[in-house]
SEBA-630114 format. One record per residue (C-alpha): residue number from 1; residue in one letter; x negated, y negated, z. Coordinates in steps of 0.5 Angstrom, whole numbers, padded with zeros to 4 digits. Layout:
! SEBA-630114
<pt num="NUM" residu="A" c1="X" c2="Y" c3="Z"/>
...
END
This chain:
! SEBA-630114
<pt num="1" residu="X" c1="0000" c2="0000" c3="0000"/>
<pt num="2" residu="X" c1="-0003" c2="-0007" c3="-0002"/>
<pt num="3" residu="X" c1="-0001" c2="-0013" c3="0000"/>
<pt num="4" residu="X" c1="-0001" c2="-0020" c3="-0005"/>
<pt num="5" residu="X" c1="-0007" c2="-0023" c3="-0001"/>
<pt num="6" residu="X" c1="-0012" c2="-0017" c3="-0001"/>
<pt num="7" residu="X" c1="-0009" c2="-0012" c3="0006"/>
<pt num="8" residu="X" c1="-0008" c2="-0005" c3="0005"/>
<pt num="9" residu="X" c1="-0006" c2="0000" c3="0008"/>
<pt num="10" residu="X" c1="-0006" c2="0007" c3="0007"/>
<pt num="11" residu="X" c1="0000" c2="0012" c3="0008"/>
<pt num="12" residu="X" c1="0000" c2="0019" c3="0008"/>
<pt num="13" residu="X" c1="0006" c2="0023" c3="0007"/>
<pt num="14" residu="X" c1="0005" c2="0031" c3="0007"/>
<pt num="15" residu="X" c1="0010" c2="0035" c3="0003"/>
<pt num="16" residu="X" c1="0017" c2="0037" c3="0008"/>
<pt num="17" residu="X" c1="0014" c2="0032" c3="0013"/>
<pt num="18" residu="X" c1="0018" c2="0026" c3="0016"/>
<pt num="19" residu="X" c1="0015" c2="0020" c3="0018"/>
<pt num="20" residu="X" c1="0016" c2="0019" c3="0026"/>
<pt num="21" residu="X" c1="0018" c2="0013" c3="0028"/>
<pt num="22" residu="X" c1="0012" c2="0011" c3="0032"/>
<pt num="23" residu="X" c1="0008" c2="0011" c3="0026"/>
<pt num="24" residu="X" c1="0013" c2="0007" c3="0022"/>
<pt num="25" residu="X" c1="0012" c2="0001" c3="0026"/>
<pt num="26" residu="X" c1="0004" c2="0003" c3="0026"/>
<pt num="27" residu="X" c1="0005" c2="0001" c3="0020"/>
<pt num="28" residu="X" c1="0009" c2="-0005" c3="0018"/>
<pt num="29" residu="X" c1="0004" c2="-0007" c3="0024"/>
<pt num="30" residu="X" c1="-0002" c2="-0006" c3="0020"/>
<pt num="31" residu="X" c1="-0001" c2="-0009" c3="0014"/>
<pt num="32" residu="X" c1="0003" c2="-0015" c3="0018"/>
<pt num="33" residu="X" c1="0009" c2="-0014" c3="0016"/>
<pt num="34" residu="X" c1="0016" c2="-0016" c3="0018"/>
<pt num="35" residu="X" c1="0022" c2="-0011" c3="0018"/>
<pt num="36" residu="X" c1="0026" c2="-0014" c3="0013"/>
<pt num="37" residu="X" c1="0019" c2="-0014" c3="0008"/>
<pt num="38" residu="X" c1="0017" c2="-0006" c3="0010"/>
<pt num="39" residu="X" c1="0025" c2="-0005" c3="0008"/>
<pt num="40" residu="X" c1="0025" c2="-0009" c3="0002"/>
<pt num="41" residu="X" c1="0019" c2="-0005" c3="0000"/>
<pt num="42" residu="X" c1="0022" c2="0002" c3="0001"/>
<pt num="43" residu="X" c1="0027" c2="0000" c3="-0003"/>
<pt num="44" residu="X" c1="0023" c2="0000" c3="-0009"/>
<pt num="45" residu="X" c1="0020" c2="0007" c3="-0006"/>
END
């Protein structure tokens, strides 16, 4: 994941995993994103 100013973040996802909660919010903290952005992008997904 790459933000328009040069962050990223990498975001590993295995086969038949589900991302927890808490790594989600890990997440959106690391790449300084709102909650309404992180939904915006999924969107996309």
């Amino acid at each position: 994941m790459r933000h328009p100013d040069g962050r990223t973040t990498l975001i590993t996802v295995h086969p038949g995993e589900k991302i927890g909660k808490g790594m989600v919010r890990k997440i959106i903290n690391d790449a300084e994103l709102t909650r309404d952005e992180w939904f915006e992008l999924i969107v996309d997904i």
